[in-house]
Structures are given as structure tokens and as C-alpha cells.
N, CA, C and O atoms as CSV, one atom per row, in Angstrom:
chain,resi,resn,atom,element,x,y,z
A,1,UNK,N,N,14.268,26.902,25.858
A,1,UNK,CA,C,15.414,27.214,26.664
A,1,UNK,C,C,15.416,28.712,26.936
A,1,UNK,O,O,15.131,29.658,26.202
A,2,UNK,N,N,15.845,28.650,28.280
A,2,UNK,CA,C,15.709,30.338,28.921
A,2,UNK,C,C,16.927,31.255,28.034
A,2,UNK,O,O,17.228,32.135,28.841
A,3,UNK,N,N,17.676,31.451,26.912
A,3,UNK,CA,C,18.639,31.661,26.423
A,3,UNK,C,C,19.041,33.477,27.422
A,3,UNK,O,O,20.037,33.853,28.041
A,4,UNK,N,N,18.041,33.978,27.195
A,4,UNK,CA,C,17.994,35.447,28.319
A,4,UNK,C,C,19.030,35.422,29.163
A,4,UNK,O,O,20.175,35.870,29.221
A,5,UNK,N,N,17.830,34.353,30.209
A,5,UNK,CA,C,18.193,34.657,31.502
A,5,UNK,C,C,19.786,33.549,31.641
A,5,UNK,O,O,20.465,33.990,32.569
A,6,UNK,N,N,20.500,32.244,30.933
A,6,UNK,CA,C,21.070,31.729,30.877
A,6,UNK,C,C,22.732,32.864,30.375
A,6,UNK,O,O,23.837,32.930,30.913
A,7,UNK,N,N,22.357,33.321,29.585
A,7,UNK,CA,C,23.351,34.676,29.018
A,7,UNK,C,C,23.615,35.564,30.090
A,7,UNK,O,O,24.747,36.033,30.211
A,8,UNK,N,N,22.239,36.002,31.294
A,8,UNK,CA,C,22.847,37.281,31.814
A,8,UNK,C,C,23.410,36.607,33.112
A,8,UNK,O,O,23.892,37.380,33.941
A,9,UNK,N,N,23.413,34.841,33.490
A,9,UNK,CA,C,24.283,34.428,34.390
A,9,UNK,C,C,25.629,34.070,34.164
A,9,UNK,O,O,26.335,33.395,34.914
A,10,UNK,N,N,25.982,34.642,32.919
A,10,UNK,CA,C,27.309,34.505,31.943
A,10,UNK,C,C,27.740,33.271,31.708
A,10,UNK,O,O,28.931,33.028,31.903
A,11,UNK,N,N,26.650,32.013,31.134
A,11,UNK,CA,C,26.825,30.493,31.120
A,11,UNK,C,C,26.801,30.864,29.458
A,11,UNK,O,O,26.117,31.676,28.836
A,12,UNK,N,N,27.828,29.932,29.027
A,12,UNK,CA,C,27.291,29.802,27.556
A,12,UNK,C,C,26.399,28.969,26.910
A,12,UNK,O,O,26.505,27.769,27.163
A,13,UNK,N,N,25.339,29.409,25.950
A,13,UNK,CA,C,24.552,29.253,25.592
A,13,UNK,C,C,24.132,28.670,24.050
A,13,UNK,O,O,23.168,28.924,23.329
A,14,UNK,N,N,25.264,27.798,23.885
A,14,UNK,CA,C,25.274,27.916,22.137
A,14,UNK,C,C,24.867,26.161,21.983
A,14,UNK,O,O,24.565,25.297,22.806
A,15,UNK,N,N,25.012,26.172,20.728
A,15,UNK,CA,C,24.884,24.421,20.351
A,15,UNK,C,C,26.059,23.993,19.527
A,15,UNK,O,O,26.193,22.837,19.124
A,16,UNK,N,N,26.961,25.024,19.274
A,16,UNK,CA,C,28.053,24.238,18.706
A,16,UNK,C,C,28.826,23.151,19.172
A,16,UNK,O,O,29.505,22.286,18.618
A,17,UNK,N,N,28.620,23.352,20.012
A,17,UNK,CA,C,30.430,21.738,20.688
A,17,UNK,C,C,28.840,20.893,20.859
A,17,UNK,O,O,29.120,19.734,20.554
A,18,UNK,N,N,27.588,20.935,21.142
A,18,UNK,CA,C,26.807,19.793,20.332
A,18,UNK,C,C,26.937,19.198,19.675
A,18,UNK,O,O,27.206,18.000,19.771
A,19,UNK,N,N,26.690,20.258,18.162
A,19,UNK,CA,C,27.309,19.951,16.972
A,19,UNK,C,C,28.160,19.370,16.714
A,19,UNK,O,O,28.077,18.418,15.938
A,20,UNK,N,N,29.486,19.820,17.391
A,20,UNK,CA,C,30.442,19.002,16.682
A,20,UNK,C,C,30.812,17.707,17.097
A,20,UNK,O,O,31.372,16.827,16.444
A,21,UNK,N,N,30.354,17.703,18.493
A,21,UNK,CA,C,30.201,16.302,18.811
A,21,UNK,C,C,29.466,15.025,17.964
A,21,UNK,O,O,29.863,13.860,17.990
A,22,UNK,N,N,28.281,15.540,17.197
A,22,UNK,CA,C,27.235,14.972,16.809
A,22,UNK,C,C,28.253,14.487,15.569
A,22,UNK,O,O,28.219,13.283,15.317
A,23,UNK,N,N,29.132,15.299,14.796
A,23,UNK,CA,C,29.702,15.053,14.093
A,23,UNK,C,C,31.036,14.452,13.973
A,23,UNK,O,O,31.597,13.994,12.977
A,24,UNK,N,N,31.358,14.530,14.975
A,24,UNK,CA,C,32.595,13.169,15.441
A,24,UNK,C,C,32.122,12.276,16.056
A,24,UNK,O,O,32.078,11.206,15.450
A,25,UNK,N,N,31.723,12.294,17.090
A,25,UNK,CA,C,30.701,11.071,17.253
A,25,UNK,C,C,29.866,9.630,16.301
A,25,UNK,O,O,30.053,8.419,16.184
A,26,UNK,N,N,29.099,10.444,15.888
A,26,UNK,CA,C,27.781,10.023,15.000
A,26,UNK,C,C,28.449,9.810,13.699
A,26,UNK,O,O,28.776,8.707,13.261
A,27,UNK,N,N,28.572,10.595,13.295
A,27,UNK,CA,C,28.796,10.932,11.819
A,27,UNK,C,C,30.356,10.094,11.486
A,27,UNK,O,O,30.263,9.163,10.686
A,28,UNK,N,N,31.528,10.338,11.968
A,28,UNK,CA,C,32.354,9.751,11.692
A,28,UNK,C,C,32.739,8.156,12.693
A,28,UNK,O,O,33.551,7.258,12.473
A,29,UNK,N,N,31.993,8.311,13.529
A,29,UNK,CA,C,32.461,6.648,14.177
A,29,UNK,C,C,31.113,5.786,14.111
A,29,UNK,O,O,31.040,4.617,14.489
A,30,UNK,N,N,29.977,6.591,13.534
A,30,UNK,CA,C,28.753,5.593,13.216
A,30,UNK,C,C,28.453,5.371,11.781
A,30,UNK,O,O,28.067,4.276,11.371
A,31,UNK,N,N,28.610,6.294,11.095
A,31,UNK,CA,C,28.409,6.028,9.678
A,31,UNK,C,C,30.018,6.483,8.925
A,31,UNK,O,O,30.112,7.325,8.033
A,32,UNK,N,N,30.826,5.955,9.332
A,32,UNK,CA,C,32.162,6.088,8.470
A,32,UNK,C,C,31.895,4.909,7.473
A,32,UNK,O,O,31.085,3.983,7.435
A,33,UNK,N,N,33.286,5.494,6.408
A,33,UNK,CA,C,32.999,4.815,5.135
A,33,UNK,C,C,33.736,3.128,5.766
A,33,UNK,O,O,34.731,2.903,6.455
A,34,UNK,N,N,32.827,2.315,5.217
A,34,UNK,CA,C,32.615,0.716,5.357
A,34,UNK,C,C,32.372,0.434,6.458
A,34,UNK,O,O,32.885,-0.661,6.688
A,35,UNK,N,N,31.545,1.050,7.824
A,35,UNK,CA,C,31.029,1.187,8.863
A,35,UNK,C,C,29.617,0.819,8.438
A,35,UNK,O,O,29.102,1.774,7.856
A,36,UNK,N,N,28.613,-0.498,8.550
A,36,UNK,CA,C,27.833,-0.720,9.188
A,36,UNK,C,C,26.887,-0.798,10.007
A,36,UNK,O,O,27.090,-1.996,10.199
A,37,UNK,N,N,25.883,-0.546,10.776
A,37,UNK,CA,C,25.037,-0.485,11.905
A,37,UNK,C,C,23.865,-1.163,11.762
A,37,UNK,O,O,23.556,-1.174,10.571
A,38,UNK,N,N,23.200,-1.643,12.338
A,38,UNK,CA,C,21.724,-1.746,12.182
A,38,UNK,C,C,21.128,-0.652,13.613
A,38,UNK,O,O,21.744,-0.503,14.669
A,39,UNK,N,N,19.918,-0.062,13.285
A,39,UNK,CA,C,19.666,1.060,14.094
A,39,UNK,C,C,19.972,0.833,15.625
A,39,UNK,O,O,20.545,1.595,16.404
A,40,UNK,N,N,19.362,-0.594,15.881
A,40,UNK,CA,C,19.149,-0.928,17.314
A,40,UNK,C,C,20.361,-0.869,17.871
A,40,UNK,O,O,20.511,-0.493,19.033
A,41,UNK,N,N,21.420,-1.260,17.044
A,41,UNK,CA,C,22.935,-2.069,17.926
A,41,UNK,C,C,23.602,-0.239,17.726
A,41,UNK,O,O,24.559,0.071,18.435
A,42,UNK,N,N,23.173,0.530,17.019
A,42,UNK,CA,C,23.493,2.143,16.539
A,42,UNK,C,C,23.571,2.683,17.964
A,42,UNK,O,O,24.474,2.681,18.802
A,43,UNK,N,N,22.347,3.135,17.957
A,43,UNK,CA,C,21.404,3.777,19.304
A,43,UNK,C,C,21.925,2.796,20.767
A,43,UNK,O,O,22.138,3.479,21.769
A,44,UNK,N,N,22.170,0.967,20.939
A,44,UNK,CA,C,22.829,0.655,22.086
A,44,UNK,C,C,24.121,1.409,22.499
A,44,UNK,O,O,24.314,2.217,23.407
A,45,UNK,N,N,25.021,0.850,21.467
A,45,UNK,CA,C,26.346,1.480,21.641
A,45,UNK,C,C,26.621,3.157,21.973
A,45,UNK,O,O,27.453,3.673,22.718
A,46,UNK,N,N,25.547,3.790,21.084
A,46,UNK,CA,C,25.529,5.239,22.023
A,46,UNK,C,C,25.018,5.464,22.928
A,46,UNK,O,O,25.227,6.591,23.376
A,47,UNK,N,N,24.305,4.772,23.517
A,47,UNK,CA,C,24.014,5.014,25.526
A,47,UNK,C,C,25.039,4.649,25.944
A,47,UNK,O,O,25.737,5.513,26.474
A,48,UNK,N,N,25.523,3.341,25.891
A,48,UNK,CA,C,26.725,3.153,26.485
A,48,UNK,C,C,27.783,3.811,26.569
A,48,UNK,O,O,28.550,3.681,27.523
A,49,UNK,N,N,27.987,4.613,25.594
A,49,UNK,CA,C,29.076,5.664,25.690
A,49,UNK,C,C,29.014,6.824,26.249
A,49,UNK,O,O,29.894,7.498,26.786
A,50,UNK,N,N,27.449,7.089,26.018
A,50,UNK,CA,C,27.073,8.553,26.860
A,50,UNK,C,C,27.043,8.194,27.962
A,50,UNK,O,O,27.412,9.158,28.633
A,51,UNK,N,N,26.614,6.575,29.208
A,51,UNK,CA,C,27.075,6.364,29.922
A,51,UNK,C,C,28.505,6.498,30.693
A,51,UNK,O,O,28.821,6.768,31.852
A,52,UNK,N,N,28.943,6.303,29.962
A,52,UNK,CA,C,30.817,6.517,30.219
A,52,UNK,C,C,31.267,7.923,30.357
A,52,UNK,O,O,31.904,8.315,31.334
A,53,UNK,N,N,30.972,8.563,29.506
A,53,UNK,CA,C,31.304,9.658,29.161
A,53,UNK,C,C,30.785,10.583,30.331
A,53,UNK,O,O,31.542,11.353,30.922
A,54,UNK,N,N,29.426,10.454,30.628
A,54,UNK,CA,C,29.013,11.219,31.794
A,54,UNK,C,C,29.856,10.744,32.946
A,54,UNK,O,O,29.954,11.644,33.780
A,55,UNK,N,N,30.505,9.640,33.291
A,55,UNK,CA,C,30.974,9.527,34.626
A,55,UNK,C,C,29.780,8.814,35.198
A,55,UNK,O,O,29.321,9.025,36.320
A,56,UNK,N,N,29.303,7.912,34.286
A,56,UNK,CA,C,27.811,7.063,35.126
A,56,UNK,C,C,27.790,5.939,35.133
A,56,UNK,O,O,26.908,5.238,35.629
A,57,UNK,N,N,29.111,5.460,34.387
A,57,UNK,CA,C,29.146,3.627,33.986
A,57,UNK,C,C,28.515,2.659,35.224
A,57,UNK,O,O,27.738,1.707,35.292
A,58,UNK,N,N,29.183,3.342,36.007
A,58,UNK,CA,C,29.075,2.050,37.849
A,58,UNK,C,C,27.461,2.072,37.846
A,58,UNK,O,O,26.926,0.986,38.070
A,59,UNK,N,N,26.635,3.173,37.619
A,59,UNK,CA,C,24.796,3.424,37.931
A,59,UNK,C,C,24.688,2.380,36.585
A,59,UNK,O,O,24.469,1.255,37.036
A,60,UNK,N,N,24.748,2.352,35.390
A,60,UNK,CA,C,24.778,1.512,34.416
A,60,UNK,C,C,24.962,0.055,34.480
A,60,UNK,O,O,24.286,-0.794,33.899
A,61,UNK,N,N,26.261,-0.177,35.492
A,61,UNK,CA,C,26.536,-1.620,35.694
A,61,UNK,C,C,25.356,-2.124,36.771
A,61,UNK,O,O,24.573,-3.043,36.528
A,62,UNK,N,N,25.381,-1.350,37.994
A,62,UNK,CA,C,24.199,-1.699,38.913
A,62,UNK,C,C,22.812,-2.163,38.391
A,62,UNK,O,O,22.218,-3.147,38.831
A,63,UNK,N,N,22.299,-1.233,37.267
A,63,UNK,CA,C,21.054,-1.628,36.683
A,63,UNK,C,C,21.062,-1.996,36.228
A,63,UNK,O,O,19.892,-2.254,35.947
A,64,UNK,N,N,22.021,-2.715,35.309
A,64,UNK,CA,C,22.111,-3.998,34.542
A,64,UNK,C,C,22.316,-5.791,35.709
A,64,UNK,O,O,21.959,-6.926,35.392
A,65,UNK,N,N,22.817,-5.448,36.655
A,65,UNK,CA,C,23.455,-6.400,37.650
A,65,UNK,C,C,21.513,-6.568,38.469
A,65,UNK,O,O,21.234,-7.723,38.790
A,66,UNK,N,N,20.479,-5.580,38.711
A,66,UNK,CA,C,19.385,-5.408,39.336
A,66,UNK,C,C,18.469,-5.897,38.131
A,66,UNK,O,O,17.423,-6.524,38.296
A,67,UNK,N,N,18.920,-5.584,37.075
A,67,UNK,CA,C,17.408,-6.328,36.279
A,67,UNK,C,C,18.079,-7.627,35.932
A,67,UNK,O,O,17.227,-8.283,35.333
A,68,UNK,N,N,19.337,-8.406,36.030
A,68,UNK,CA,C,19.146,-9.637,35.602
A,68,UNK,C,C,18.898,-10.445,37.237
A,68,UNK,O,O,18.656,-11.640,37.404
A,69,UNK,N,N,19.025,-9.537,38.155
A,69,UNK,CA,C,18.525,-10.356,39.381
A,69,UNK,C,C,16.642,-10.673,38.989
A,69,UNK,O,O,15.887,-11.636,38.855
A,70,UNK,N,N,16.609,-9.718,38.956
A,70,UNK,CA,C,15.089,-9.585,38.587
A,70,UNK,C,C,14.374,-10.831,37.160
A,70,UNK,O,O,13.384,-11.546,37.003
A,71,UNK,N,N,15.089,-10.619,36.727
A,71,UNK,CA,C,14.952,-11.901,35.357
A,71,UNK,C,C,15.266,-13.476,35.742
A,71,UNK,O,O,15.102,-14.432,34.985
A,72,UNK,N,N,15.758,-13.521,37.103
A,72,UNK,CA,C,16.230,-14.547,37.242
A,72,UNK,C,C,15.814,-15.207,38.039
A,72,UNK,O,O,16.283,-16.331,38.214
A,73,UNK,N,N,14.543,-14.603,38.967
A,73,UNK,CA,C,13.639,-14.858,39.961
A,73,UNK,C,C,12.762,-15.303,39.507
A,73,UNK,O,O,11.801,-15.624,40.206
């Protein structure tokens, strides 16, 4: 990452609200105490949310609606 040249266009440049995402997120709604997962259904449920979250659900529903056309041919 250009951290330099990203700083002298006055964008911030850090990984904290990463972080802490990773840790409310992940940490407390994936592995909370008597919380469950198996990896696969782990890792589904977080696309789907990072789907949402970006404002991308409808591109999500489409390619789900295009590959079961496709499965069904």
C-alpha cells in the first residue's frame, strides 16, 4: 500500500476501524460464547453480509437468480 502518497492526498490511512470491525464482527458474532460454526457456513454468512453491507445485495441476488438459471438448463 502506497501509505506516502495516500497521506499526502489527506485520505486516512490506518487499519484500525478494520480492526475493530474484525472484532465485532468476527470475534463477537462468530465465535461468541455458545456460538457454534462450522468453517464453511462461518465464511458463507460473512459474504453475505459484506454483500449487504457494501450496498451490493441486488448484484448478489442477480447471480444467484443467473447461476440457478444456468443449473437448470
Amino acid at each position: 500500500m502506497d501509505y506516502v502518497g495516500i497521506s499526502a492526498l489527506g485520505l486516512p490511512c490506518g487499519s484500525g476501524a478494520i480492526e475493530s470491525a474484525v472484532r465485532r464482527v468476527i470475534n463477537l458474532r462468530i465465535k461468541g460464547p455458545g456460538i457454534f460454526w462450522k468453517e464453511q457456513s462461518a465464511e458463507a454468512i460473512l459474504l453475505l453480509r459484506s454483500y449487504y453491507k457494501a450496498g451490493r445485495w441486488n448484484l448478489l441476488k442477480q447471480m444467484a437468480i443467473s447461476s440457478e438459471s444456468i443449473i437448470a438448463t
